[in-house]
C-alpha positions as CSV (number, residue, x, y, z in Angstrom):
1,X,126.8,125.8,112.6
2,X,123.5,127.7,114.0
3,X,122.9,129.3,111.1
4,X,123.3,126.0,109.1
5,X,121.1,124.6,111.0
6,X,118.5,127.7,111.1
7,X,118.7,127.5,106.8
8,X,117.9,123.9,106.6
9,X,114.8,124.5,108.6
10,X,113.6,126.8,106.6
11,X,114.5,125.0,103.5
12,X,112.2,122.4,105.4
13,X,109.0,124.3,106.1
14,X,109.0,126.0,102.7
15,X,109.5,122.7,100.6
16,X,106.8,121.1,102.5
17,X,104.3,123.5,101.8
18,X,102.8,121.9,98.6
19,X,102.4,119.0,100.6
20,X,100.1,120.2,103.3
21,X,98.5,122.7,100.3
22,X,98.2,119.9,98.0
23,X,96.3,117.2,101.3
24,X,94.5,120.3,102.3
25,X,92.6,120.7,98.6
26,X,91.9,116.9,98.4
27,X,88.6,117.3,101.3
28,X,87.4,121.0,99.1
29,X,84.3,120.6,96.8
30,X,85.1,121.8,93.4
31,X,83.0,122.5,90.6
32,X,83.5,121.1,87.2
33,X,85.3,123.5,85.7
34,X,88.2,123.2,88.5
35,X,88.1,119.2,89.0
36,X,89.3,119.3,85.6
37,X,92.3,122.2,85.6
38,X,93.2,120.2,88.9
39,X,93.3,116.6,87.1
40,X,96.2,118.0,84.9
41,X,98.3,118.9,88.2
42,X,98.3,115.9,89.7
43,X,100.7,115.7,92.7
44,X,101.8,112.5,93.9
45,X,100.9,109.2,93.3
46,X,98.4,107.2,95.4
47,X,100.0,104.2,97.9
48,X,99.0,101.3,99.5
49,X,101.1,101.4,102.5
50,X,103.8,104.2,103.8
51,X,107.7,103.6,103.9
52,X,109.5,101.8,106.8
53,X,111.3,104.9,107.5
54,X,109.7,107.6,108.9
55,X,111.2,110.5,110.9
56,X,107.8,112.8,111.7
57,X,104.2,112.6,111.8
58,X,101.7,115.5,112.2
59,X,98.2,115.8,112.0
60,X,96.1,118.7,110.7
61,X,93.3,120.7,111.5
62,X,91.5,118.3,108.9
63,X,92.8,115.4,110.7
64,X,95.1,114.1,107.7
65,X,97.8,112.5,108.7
66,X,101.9,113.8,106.9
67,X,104.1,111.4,107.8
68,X,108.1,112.8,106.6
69,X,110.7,110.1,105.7
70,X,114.3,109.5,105.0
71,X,114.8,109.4,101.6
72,X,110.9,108.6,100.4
73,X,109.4,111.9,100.8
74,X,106.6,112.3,101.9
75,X,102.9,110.8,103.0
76,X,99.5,112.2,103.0
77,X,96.4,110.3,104.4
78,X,93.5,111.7,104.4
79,X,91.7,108.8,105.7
80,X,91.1,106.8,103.3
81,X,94.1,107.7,100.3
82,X,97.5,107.7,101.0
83,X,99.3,110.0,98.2
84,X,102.8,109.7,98.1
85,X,104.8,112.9,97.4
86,X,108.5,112.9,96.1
87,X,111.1,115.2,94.4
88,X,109.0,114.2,91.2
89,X,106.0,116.1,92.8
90,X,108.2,119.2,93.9
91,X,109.6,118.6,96.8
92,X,113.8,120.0,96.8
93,X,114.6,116.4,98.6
94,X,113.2,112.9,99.7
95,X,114.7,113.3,103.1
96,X,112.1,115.3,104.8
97,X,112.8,115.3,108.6
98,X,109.8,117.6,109.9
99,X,106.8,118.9,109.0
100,X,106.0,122.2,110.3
101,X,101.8,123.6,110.7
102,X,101.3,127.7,111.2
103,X,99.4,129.2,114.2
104,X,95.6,128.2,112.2
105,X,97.6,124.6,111.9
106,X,97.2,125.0,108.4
């Protein structure tokens, strides 16, 4: 059962990584050249509101807010977009129950 449990955490952190990647590249100045290689890789698709059912919220060092859900995915807001990330966009599963940050809280 503990080593169950230890997997699906680590299944966890390493499909939310995009995510925080993906919010973390949104705030970066890029030149014109870049803007449009990153156009063509769009992740996620921009929301008006989050889902009703969220499990986890965290904020980063940028102060964007990920908000993890059962069975929606996931949230990004950066402060003024909220970009809504699903197994479309990468992630192995809608139900996301945490969102982990390293020691930089990247």
């Amino acid at each position: 059962m503990n080593l169950i449990k230890k997997a699906l955490i680590t299944i966890m952190t390493f499909s939310i990584l995009p995510v925080m990647v993906s919010c973390n590249r949104q705030s970066r100045k890029t030149s014109g050249l870049e803007q449009e290689s990153e156009t063509s890789h769009k992740l996620g698709d921009a929301v008006s509101d989050i889902g009703k059912n969220i499990y986890f919220m965290l904020q980063d060092k940028n102060d964007q807010y990920l908000f993890a859900s059962n069975g929606e995915g996931v949230y990004c807001y950066d402060g003024s977009t909220i970009l809504h990330l699903t197994e479309k966009d990468g992630l192995c599963s809608n139900f996301v129950r945490k969102i982990h940050d390293d020691s930089d809280r990247n």
